[in-house]
N, C-alpha and C positions, 0 to 999 in steps of 0.2 A: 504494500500500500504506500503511494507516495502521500506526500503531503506539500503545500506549497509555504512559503517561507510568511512567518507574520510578518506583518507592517508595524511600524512601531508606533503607539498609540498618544497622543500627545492628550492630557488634561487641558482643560479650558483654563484651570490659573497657570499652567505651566505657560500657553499660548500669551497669557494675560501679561506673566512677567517680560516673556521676551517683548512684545509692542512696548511694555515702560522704558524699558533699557535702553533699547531703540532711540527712547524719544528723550531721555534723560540727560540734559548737558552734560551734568558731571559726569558723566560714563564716557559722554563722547570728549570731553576735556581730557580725563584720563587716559584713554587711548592717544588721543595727539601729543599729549603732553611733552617735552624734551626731558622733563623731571622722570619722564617714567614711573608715576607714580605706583604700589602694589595693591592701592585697595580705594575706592569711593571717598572712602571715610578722610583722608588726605585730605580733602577740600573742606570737610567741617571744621579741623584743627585750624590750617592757614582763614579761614572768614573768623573762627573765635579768636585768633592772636589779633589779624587784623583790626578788627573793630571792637576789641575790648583792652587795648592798652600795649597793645605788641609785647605781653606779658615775655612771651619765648625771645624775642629779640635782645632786652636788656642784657649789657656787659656785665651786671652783675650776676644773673643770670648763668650761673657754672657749672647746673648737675640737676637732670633729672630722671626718674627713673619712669618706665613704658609699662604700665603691667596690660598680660594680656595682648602682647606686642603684635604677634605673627596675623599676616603676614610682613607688618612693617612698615604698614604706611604712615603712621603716625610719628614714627621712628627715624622714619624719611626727612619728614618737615625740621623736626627739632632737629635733625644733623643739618640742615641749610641754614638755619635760622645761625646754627653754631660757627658756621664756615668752612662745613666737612662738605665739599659740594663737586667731588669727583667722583664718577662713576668707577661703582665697587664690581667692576667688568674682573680684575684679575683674582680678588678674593673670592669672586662667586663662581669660577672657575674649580676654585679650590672646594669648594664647600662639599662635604660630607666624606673628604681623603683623609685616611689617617697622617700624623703627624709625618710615619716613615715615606708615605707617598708622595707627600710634600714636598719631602726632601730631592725627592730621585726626579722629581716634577723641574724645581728648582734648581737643585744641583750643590745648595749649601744650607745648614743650619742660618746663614747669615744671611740669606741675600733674601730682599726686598726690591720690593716693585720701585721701577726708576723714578714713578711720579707719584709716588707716597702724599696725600693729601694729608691736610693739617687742619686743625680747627681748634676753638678754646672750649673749654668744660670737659665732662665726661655725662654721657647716656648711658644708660642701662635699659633690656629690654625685656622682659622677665615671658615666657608663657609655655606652656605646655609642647607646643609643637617648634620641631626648627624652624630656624629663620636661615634664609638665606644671607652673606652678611653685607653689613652697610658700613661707611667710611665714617670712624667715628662714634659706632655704637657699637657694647661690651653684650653679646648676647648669652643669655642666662635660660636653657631648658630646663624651667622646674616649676613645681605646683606651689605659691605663697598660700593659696588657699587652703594646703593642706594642715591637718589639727596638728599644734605644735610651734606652727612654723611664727608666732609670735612671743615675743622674750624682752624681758626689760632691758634697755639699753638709753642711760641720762642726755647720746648726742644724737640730734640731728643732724641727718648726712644728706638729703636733698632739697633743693632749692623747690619744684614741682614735681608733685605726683600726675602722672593720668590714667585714667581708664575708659577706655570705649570700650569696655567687656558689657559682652551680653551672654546669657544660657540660650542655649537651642529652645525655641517658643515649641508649646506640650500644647497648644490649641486651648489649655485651658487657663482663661483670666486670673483665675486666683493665685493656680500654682504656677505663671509666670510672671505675676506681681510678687509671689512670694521671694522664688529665686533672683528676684531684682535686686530683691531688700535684702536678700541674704550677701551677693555680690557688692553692696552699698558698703555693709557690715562689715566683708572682709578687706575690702579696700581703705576703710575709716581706722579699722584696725593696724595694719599695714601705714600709712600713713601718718597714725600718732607719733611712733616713734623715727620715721626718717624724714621728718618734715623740720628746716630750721626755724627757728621758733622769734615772734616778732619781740621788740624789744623798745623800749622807751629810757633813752638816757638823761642824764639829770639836768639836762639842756629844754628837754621836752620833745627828743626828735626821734620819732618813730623808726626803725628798720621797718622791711618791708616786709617779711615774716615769709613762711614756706605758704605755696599757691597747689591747691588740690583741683582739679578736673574729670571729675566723677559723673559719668553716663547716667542715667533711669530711665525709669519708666513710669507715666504717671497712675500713682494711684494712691487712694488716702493714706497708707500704710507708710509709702514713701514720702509724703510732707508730713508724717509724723517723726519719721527718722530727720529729716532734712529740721526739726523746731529741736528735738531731744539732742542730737549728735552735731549738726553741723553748726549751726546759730550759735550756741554757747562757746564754741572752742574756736573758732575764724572771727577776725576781724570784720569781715564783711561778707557774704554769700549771693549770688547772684544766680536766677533760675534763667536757661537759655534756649531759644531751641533756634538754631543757625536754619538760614533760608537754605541751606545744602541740604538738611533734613529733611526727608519726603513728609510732605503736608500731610500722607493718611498713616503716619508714625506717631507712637506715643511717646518717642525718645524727646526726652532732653538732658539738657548738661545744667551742674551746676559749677560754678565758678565760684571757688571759697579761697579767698585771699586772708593772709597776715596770721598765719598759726598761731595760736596764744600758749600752747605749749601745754595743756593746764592738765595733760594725762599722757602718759607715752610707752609704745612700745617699739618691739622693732625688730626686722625678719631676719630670723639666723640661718647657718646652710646647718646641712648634717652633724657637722663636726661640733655644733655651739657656736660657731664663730660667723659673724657676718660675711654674710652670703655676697656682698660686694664694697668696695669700698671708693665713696667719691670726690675723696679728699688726699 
């Protein structure tokens, strides 16, 4: 008995997504782009720097850490912002050879790419899956979210945190409201203690304190976390939802400037010991 070969059957939201992409600037921004950017999301970060104080741009500005990083786009921006702005064409060559392949690739424990780019600060970019690597960011395959992974430590060690994480959506409201707030939690967590802390000298002159950039999703649950958590410990808190965000999204960002310090912890690797260091 033969059989004839199936057609492969497209769903009407699968047809749905592709017409938005299609028609979606930033999709088509991203593709022309010379930045090459890895992901949509690229352009949320550059419109929130842009029109909220060029937070990423300032020289003092030294160190910040990515959680949730892969595949990078966010990672992207903050290396340009920094002056890391060569294309990581010979390191992503390399990516995923062991150190010895490296070598026999290369030819010397010593030798470096002849146009080794430069930039000021350090990034870090934390998340579960590899990244490919980028010029000027220290990439970190590991779970922060996993139990444990917070430990008292008295310093802060970055200037901003970010997170555009989100959980795989369960179709159901509540329990993707839930994992919102649960992700809110592990980032505010994470964040007490690598955040530097703002400061008032006996002059009266404020530093400008560590700047947190936390993703949600709206629901009452989340402006209760956003009055209990975030209000009391920031200087200032800002809710955003960037015109790069698709309008039938519930995402938005909040923008929580000037850490006041007033609880802290801070992510350690396996061994006890700070899992990176930005100083």
């Amino acid at each position: 008995m033969s059989f004839r070969p199936t057609l492969p059957l497209y769903k009407k939201s699968s047809t749905a997504w592709l017409a938005r992409q299609s028609r979606d600037p930033f999709v088509k921004a991203r593709l022309s782009s010379p930045s090459s950017y890895r992901s949509r999301a690229a352009y949320k970060l550059i419109e929130l720097n842009d029109k909220w104080g060029r937070f990423l741009s300032r020289p003092s500005v030294r160190s910040v850490v990515d959680l949730g990083a892969a595949p990078g786009g966010w990672s992207q921006v903050v290396a340009e912002n920094f002056g890391w702005t060569l294309e990581a064409a010979d390191n992503a060559e390399d990516f995923g050879l062991h150190e010895e392949a490296k070598v026999q690739k290369r030819g010397s424990w010593s030798t470096e790419p002849m146009n080794k780019p430069t930039g000021r600060g350090n990034i870090v970019a934390l998340d579960l899956l590899p990244m490919v690597p980028i010029p000027g960011v220290q990439t970190l395959q590991m779970d922060f979210l996993a139990p444990g992974s917070a430990r008292i430590n008295p310093e802060g060690t970055a200037d901003i945190v970010l997170s555009d994480m989100a959980a795989n959506f369960s179709g159901s409201k509540i329990r993707d409201s839930q994992m919102s707030l649960d992700i809110c939690h592990a980032v505010f967590d994470f964040a007490k203690g690598a955040l530097t802390v703002r400061t008032v000298d006996e002059r009266g002159k404020a530093s400008c304190g560590g700047i947190l950039l936390l993703k949600h999703f709206a629901h009452p649950l989340l402006q209760e976390f956003r009055k209990e958590h975030l209000e009391p410990n920031f200087h200032l808190v800002h809710y955003i939802k960037p015109e790069s965000s698709r309008a039938d999204s519930a995402e938005g960002y909040w923008l929580c400037r000037g850490w006041l310090g007033r609880t802290q912890s801070v992510f350690l690797g396996q061994a006890g010991k700070p899992a990176f260091d930005l100083h």
